[in-house]
C-alpha positions in Angstrom: 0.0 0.0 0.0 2.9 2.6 0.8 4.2 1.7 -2.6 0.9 3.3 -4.2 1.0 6.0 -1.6 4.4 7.1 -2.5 3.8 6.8 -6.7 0.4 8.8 -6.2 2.4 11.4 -3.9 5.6 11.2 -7.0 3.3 12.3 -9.7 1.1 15.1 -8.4 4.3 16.7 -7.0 5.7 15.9 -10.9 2.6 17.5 -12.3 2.6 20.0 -10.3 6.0 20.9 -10.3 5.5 20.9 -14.0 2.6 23.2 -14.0 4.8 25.9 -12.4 7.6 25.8 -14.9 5.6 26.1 -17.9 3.6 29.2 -16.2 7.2 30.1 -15.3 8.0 30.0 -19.0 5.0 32.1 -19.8 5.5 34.8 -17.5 8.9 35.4 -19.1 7.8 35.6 -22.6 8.5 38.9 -24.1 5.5 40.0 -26.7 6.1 39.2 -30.3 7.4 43.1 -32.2 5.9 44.3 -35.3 8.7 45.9 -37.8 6.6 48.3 -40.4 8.8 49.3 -43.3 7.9 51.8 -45.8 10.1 53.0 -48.7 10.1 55.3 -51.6 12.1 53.4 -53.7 14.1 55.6 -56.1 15.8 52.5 -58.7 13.4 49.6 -58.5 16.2 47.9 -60.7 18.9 48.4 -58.3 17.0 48.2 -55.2 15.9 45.1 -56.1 19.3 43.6 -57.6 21.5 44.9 -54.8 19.8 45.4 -51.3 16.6 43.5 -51.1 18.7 40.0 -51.4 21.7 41.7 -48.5 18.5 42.5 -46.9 16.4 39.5 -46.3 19.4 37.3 -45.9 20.7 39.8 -42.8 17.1 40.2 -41.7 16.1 36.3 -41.4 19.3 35.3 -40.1 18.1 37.2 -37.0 15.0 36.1 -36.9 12.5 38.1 -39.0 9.4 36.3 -40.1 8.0 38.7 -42.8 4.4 38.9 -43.0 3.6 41.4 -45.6 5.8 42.5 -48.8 4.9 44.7 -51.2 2.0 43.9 -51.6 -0.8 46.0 -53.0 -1.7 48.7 -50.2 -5.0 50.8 -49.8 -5.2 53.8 -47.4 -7.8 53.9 -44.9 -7.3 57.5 -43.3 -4.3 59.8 -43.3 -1.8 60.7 -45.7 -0.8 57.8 -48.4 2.0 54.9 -47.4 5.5 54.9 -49.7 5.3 53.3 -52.6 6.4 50.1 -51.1 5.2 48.6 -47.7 7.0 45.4 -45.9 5.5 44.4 -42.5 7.1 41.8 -40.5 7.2 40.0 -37.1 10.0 39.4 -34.4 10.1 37.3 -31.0 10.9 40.4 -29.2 11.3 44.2 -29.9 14.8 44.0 -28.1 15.2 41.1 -31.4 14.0 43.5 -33.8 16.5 46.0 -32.6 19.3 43.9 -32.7 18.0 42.4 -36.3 18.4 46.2 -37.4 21.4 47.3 -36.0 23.3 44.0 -37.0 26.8 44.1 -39.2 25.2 42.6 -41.5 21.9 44.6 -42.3 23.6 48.2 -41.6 25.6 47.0 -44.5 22.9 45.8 -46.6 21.6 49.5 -45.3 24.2 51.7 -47.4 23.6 49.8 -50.3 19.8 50.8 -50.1 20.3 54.0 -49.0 21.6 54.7 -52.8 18.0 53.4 -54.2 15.5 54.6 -51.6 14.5 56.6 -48.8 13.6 54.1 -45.8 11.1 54.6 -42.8 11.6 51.5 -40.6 10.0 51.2 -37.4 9.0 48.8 -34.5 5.9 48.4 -32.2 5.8 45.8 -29.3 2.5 43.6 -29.8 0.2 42.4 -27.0 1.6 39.5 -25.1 0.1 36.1 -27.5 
């Protein structure tokens, strides 16, 4: 009888103490960041040729997951969007940041300075 006792007393402690860690885990979850991207691009050619492939390679090596790319856009209210609209997702807005200040994108960056004028910002979504 103690032998049941004890496995009973083993597993609701396990459950338990299993309970707590993945609440644990939760808790610490930072809320996904939305990047929003819009450009006036000034040499579609170039633009496309030289910085959009730096760009995405820099950008998904640090964990972008791109949702949206220049696609066709509508405006609701307000002035227009740039000609060219890229909306993307990150674990983290402290991820995003990094993504954007990496070696690798702020050289991809010069390149697409040449072809466009960039507006790139960040927004911390509600905890999923």
């Amino acid at each position: 009888m103690h032998s049941h006792l004890k496995l009973s007393l083993a597993m609701t402690a396990g459950f338990a103490l299993g309970a707590a860690v993945s609440q644990g885990l939760r808790a610490q979850q930072h809320p996904p960041a939305y990047v929003i991207s819009e450009i006036e691009v000034t040499d579609a050619e170039a633009y496309l040729r030289d910085y959009v492939p730096l760009a995405n390679r820099a950008l998904a090596e640090n964990g972008q997951r791109r949702l949206a790319s220049g696609g066709r856009t509508v405006t609701l209210a307000g002035a227009p969007p740039a000609t060219r609209v890229v909306v993307s997702v990150f674990d983290s807005l402290e991820k995003a940041e990094a993504a954007y200040t990496s070696p690798a994108y702020l050289e991809a960056r010069r390149i697409g300075d040449r072809y466009g004028r960039l507006r790139i910002f960040a927004v911390e979504g509600l905890p999923q």
